[in-house]
C-alpha positions as CSV (number, residue, x, y, z in Angstrom):
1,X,-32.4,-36.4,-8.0
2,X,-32.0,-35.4,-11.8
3,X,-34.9,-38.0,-12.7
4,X,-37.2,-36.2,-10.8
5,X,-37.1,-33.0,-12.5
6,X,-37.6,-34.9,-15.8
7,X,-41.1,-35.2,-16.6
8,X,-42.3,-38.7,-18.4
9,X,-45.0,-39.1,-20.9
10,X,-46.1,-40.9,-24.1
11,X,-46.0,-39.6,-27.4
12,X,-49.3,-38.0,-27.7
13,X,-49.3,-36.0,-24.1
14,X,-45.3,-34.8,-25.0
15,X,-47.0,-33.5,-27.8
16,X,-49.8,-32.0,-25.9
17,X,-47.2,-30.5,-23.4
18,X,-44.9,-28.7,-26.7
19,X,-47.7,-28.0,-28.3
20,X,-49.2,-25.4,-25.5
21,X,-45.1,-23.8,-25.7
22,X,-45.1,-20.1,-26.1
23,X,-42.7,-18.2,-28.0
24,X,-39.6,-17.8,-26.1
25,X,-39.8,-21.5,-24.5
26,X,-36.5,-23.4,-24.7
27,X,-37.2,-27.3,-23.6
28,X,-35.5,-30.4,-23.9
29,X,-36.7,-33.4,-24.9
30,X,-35.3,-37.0,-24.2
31,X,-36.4,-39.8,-26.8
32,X,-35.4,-43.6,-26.5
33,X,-35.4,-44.3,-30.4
34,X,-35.8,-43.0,-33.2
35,X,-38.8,-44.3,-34.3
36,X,-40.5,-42.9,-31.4
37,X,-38.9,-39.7,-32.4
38,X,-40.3,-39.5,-35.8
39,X,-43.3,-40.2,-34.4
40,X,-43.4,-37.3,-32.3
41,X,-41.6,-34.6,-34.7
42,X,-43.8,-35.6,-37.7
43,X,-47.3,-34.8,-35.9
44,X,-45.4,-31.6,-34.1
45,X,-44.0,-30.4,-37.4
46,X,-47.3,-31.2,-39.2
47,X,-48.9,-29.5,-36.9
48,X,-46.8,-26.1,-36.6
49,X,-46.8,-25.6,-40.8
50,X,-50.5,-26.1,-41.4
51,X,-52.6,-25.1,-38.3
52,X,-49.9,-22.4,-36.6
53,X,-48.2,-20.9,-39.4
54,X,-44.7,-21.3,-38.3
55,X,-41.8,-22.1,-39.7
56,X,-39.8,-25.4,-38.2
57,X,-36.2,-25.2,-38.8
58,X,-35.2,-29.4,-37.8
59,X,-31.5,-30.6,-37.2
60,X,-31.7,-34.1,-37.8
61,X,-28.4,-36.2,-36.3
62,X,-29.7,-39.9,-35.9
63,X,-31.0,-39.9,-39.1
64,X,-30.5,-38.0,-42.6
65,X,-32.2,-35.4,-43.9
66,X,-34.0,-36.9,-46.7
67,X,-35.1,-40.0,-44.4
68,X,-36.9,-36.9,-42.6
69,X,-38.3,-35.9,-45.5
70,X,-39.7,-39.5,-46.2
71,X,-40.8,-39.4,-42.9
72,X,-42.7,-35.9,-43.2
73,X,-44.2,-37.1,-46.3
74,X,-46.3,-39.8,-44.8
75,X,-47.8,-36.7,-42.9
76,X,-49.0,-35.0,-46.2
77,X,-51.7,-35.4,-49.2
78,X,-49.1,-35.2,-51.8
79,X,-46.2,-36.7,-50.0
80,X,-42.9,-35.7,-51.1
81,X,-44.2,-33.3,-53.5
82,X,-46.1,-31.4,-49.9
83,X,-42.7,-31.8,-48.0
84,X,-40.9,-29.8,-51.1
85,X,-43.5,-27.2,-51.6
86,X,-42.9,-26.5,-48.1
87,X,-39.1,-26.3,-48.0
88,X,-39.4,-24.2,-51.3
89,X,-42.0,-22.1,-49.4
90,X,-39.2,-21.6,-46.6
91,X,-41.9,-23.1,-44.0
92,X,-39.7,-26.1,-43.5
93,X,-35.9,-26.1,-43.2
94,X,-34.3,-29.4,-42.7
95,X,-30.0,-28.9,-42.0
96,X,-27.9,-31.7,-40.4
97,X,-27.2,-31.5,-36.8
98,X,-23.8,-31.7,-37.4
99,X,-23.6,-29.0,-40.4
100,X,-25.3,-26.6,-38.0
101,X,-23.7,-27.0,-35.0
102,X,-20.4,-28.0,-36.0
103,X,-20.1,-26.1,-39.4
104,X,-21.7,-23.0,-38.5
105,X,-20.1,-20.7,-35.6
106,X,-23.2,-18.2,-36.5
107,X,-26.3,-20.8,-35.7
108,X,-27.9,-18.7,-33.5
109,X,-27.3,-15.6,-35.6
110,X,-28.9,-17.5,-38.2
111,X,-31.9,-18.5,-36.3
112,X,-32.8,-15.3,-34.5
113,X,-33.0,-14.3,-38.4
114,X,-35.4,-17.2,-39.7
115,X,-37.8,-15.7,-36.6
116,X,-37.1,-12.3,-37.5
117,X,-38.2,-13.7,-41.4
118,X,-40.9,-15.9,-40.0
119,X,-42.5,-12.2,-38.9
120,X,-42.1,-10.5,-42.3
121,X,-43.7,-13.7,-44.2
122,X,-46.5,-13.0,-42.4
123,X,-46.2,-16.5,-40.1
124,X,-46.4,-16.5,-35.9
125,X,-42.6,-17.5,-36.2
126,X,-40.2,-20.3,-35.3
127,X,-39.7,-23.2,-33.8
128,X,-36.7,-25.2,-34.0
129,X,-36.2,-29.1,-33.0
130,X,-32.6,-29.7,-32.7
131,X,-31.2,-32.8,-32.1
132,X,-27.9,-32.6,-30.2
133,X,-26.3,-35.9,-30.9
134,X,-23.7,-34.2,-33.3
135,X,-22.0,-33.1,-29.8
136,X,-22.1,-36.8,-28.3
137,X,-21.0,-38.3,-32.1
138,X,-17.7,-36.2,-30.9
139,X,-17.4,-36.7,-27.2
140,X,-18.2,-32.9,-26.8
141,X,-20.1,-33.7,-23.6
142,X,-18.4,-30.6,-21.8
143,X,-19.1,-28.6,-24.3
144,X,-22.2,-29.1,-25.2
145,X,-23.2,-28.1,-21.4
146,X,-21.4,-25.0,-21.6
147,X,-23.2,-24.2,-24.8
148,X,-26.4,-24.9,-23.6
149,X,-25.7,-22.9,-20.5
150,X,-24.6,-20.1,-22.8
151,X,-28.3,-20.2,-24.4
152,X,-31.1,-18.3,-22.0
153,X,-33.4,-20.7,-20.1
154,X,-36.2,-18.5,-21.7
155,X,-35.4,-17.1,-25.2
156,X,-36.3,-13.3,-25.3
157,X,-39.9,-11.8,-26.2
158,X,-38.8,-10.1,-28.7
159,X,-38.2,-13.2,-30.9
160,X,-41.0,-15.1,-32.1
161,X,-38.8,-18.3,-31.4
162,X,-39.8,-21.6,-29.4
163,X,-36.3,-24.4,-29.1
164,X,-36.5,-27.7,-28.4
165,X,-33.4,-29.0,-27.3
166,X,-33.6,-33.2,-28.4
167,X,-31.2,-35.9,-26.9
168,X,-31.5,-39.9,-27.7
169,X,-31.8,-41.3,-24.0
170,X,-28.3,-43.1,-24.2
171,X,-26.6,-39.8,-25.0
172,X,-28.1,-38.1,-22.0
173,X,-26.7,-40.8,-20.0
174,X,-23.2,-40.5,-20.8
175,X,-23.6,-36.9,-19.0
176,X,-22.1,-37.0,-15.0
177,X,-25.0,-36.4,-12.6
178,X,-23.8,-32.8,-12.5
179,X,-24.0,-32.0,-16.2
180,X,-27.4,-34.0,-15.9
181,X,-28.8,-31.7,-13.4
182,X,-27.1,-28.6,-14.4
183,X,-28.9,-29.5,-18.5
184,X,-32.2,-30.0,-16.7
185,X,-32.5,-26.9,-14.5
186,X,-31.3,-25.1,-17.5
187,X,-34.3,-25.4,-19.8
188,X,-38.1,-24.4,-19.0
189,X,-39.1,-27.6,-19.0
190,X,-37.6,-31.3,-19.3
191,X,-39.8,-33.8,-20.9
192,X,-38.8,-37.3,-21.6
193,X,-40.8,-39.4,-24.3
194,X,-41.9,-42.6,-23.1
195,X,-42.7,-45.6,-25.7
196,X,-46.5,-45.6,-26.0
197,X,-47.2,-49.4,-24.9
């Protein structure tokens, strides 16, 4: 039952799909590895800096925050140096998964406040890919539910804020069909990444 709600599709139509979000969508997105992942967020993120004018706030779990930045910097002219001058620039903000949601009790304080900033730097606003492993690396299955049920299914209109919600396929599979469903009819839309053969 839970499948069917989930739509499939390869890299480029996923990003076709996010890329036509409006401010105040809140998604999730299954991926089956990681490389297919940084496929997808690279050209996403690329895209949202240079031809939206967003800022991307990215909580990395399955990998580190510098290996995003490596992987970001294949994206850009200047590499590493374009990555930095973008992080400087407070256009990019790269925080561990498990910093933000496990570190932080105010994360969505602190990201209804990058939106609210994106707005007074003169960019659309925000979009945040955040990558809930950190809740699976500590068995938090229930809780991560209730905290996603805790989040609105649309975010409101007054924050210039798109979410996407990302979980590695074998993570979403350790959910109970209920939590399953229950995750899926939560967000606007469920979109699960398929390997492009």
């Amino acid at each position: 039952m839970t499948q069917n709600l989930i739509m499939n599709y390869p890299v480029n139509d996923a990003l076709h799909q996010i890329n036509r979000a409006q401010f105040g969508a809140h998604y999730m997105l299954i991926y089956p590895d990681l490389t297919t992942l940084r496929e997808f967020y690279s050209c996403y993120i690329h895209k949202q800096i240079e031809d939206n004018n967003e800022i991307v706030l990215v909580n990395p779990f399955y990998e580190t925050t510098d290996s995003v930045r490596q992987v970001l910097s294949e994206k850009y002219d200047d590499g590493v140096n374009d990555v930095y001058k973008h992080e400087k620039q407070k256009s990019l903000i790269i925080i561990d998964s498990l910093k933000e949601y496990f570190g932080n009790k105010h994360h969505m304080y602190f990201k209804k406040s990058l939106a609210n900033d994106a707005r007074q730097m003169g960019k659309t606003g925000l979009s945040v890919l955040a990558d809930l492993g950190a809740y699976s690396h500590k068995s938090k299955y229930k809780d991560l539910v209730d905290y996603e049920l805790s989040l609105p299914t649309k975010y409101d209109d007054n924050v210039a804020m798109k979410g996407f919600c990302l979980y590695h396929e074998k993570d979403f599979n350790n959910f109970s069909e209920e939590q399953k469903q229950k995750l899926v009819e939560h967000h606007g839309k469920a979109l699960r990444i398929v390997e492009t053969q």
